[in-house]
TORVO-563727 format. One record per residue: residue number from 1; x, y negated, z of N, C-alpha, C in turn. Coordinates in Angstrom, 1 decimal. Each point is the difference from the previous one (the first is absolute). Layout:
<pts>
<pt dovo="NUM" n_X="X" n_Y="Y" n_Z="Z" ca_X="X" ca_Y="Y" ca_Z="Z" c_X="X" c_Y="Y" c_Z="Z"/>
...
</pts>
This chain:
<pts>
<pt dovo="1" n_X="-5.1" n_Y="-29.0" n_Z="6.4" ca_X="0.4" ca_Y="1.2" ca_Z="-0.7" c_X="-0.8" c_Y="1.2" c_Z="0.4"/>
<pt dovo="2" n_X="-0.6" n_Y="0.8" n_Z="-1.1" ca_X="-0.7" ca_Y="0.8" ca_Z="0.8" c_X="0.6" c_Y="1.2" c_Z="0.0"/>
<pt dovo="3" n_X="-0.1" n_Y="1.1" n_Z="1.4" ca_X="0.0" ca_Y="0.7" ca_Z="0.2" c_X="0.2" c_Y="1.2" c_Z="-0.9"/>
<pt dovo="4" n_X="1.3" n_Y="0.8" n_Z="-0.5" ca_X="-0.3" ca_Y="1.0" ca_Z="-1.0" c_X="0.4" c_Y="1.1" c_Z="0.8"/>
<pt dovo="5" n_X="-1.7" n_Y="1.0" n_Z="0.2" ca_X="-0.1" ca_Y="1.5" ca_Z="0.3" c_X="0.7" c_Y="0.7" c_Z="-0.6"/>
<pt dovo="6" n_X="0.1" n_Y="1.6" n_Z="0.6" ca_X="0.5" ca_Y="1.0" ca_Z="-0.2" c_X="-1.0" c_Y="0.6" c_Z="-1.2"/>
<pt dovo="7" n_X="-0.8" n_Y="0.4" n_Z="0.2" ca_X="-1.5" ca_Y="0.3" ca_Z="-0.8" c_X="-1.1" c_Y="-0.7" c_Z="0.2"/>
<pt dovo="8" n_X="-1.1" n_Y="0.4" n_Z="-0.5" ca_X="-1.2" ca_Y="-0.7" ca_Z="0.1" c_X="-0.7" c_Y="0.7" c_Z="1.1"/>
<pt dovo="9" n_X="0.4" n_Y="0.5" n_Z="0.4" ca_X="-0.9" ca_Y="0.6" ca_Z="1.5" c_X="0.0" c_Y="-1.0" c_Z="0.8"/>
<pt dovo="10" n_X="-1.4" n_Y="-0.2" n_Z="0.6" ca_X="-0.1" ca_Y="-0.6" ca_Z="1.1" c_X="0.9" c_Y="0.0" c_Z="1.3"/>
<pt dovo="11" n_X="-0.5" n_Y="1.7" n_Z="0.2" ca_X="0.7" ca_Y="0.3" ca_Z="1.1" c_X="1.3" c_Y="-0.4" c_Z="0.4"/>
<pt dovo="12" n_X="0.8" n_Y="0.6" n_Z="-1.4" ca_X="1.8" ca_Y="-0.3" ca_Z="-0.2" c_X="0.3" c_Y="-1.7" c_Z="0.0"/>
<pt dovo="13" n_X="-1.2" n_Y="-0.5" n_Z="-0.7" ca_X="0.3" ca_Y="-1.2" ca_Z="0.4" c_X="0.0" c_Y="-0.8" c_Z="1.1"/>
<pt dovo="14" n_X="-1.1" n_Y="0.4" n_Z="1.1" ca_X="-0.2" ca_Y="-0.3" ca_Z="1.2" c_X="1.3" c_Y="0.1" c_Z="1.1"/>
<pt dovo="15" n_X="0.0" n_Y="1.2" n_Z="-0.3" ca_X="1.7" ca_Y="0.3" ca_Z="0.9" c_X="1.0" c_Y="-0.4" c_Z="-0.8"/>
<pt dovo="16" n_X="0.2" n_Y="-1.0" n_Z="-0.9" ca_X="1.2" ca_Y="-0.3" ca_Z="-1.0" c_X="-0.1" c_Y="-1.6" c_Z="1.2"/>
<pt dovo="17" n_X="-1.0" n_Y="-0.4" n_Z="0.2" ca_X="-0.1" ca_Y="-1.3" ca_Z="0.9" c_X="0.1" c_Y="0.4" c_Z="1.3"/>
<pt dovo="18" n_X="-1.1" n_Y="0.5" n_Z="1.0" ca_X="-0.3" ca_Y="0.5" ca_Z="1.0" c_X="1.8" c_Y="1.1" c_Z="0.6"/>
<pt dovo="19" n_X="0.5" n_Y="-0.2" n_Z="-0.7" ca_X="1.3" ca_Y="1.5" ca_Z="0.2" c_X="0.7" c_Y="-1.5" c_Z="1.0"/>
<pt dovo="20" n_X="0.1" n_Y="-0.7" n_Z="-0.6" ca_X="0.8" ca_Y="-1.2" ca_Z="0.7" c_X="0.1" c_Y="-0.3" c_Z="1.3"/>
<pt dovo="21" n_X="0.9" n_Y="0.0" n_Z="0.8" ca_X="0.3" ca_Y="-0.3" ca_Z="1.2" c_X="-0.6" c_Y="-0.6" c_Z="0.6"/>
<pt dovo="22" n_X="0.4" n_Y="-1.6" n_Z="-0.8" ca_X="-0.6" ca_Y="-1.4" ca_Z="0.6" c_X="-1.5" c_Y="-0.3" c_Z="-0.7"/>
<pt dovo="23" n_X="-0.5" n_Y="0.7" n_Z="-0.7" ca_X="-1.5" ca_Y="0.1" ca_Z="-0.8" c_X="-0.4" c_Y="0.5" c_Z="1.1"/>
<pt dovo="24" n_X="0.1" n_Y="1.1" n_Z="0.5" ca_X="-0.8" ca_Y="0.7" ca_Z="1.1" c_X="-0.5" c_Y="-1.1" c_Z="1.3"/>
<pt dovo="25" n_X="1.4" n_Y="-0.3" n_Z="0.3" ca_X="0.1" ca_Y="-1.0" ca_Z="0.9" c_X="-1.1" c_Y="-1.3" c_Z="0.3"/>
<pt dovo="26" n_X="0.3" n_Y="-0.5" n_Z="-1.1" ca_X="-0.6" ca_Y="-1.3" ca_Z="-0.3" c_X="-1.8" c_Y="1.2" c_Z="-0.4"/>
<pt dovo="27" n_X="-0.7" n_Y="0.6" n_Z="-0.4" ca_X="-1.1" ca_Y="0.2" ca_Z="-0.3" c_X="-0.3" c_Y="0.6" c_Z="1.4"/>
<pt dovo="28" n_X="0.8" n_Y="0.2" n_Z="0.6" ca_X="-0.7" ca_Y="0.3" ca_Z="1.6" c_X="-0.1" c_Y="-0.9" c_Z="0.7"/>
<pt dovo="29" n_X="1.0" n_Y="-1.0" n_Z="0.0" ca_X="-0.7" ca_Y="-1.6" ca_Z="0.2" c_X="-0.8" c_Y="-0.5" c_Z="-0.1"/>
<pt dovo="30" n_X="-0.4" n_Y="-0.1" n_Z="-1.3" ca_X="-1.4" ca_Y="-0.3" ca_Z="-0.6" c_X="-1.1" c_Y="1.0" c_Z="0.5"/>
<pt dovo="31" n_X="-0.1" n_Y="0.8" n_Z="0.1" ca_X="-1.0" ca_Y="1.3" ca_Z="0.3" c_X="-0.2" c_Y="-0.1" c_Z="1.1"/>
<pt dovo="32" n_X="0.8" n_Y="0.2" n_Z="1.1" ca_X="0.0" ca_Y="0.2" ca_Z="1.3" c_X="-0.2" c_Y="-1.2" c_Z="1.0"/>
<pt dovo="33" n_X="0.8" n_Y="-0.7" n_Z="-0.4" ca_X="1.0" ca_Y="-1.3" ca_Z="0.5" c_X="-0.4" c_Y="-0.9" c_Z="-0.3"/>
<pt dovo="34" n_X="-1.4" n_Y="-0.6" n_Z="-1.1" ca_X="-0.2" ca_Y="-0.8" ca_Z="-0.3" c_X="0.6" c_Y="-1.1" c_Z="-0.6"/>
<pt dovo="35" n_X="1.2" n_Y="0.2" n_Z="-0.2" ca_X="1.0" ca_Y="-0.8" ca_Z="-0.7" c_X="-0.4" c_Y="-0.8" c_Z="-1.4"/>
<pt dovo="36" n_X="0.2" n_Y="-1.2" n_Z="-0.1" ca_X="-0.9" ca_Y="-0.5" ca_Z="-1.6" c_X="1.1" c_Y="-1.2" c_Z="-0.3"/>
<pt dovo="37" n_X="0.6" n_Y="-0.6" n_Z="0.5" ca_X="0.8" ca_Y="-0.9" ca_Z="-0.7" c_X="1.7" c_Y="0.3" c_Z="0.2"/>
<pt dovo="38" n_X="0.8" n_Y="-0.5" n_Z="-0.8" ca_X="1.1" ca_Y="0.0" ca_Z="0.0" c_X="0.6" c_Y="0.0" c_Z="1.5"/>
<pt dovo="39" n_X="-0.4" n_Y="-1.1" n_Z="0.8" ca_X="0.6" ca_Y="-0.7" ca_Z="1.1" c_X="-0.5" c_Y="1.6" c_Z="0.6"/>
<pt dovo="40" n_X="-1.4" n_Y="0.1" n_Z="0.2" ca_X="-0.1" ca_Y="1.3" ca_Z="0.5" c_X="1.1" c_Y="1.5" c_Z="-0.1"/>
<pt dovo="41" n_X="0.6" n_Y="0.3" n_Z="-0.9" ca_X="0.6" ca_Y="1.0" ca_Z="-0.5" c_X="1.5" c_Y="-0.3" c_Z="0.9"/>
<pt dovo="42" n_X="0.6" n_Y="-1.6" n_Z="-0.1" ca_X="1.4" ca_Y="-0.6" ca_Z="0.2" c_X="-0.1" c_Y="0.4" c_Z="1.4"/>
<pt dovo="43" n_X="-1.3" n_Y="-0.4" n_Z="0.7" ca_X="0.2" ca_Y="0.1" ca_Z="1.7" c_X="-0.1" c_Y="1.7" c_Z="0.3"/>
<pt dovo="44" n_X="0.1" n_Y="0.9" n_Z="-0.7" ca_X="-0.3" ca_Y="1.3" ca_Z="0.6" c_X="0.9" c_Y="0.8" c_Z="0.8"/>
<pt dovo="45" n_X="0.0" n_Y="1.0" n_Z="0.7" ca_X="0.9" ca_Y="0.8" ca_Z="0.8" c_X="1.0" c_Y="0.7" c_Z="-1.0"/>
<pt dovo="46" n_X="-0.8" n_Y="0.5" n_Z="-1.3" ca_X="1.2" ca_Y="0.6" ca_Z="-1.3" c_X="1.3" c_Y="-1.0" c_Z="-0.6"/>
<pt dovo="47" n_X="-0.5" n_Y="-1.3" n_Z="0.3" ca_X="1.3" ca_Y="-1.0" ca_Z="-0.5" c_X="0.3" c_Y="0.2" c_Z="-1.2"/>
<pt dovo="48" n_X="-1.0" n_Y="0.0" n_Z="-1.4" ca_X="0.8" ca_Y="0.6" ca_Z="-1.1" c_X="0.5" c_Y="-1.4" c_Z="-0.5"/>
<pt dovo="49" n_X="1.1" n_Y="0.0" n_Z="-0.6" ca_X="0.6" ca_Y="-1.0" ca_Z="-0.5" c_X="-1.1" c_Y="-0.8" c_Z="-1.1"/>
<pt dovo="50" n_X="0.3" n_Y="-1.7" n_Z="-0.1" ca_X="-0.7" ca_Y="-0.5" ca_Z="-0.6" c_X="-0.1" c_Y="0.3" c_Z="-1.4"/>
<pt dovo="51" n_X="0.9" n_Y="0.3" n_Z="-0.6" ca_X="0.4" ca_Y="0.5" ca_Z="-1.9" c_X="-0.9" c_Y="1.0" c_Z="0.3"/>
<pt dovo="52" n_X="0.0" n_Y="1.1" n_Z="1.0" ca_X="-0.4" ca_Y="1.2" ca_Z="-0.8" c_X="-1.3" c_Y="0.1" c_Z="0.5"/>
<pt dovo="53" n_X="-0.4" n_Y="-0.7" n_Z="1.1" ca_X="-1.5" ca_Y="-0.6" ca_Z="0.0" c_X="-0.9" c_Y="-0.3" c_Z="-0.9"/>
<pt dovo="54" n_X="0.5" n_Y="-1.1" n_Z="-0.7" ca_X="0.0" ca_Y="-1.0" ca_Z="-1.4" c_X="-0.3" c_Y="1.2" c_Z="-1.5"/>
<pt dovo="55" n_X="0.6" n_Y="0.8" n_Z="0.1" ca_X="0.5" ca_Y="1.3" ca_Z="-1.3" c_X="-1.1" c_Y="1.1" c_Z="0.4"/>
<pt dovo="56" n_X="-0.5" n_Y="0.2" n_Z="1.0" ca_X="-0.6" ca_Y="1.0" ca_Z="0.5" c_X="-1.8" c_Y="-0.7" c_Z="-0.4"/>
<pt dovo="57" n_X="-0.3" n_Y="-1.1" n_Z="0.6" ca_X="-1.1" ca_Y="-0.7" ca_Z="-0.2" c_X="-0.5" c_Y="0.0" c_Z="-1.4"/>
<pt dovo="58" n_X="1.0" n_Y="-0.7" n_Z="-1.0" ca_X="-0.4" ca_Y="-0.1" ca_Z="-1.1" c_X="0.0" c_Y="1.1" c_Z="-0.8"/>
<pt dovo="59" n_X="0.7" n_Y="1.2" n_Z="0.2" ca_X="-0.3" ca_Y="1.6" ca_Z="-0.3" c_X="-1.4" c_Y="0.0" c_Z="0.2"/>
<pt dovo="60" n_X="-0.3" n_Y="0.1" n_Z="1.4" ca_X="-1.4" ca_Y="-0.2" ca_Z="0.3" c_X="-1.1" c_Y="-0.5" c_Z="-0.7"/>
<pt dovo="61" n_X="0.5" n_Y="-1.3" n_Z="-0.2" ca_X="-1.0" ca_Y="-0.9" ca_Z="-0.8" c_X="-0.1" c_Y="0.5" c_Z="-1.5"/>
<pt dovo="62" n_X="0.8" n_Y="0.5" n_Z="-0.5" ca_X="0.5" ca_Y="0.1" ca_Z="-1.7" c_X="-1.2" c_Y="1.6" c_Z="0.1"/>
<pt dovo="63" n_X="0.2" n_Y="0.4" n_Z="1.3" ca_X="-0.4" ca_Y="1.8" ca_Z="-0.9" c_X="-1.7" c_Y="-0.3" c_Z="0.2"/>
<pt dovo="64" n_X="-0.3" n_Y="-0.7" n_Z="0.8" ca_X="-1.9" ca_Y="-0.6" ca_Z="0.8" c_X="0.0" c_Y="1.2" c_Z="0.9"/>
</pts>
């Protein structure tokens, strides 16, 4: 399902994803933390639950 923005702004749209709690989370994983697979994300010190792991990723994946 894809992702429906506020407007076509980049910007607005950036923080329409990035504004996210567990977005932030998980991309500092990845960035910082080196984090790349699922199992990676499950073992972390933030403990986000598996669903919203799952919901969060594919956001991810859906926006590139």
């Amino acid at each position: 399902m894809p992702q429906d923005f506020k407007c076509n702004c980049p910007f607005t749209s950036a923080l329409d994803i990035l504004g996210d709690k567990w977005i932030l989370v998980i991309v500092k994983q990845m960035l910082i933390e080196g984090k790349e697979t699922f199992k990676d994300f499950t073992e972390s010190e933030e403990a986000i639950a598996t669903n919203i792991l799952s919901s969060k990723l594919k956001l991810l994946e859906e926006v590139g």
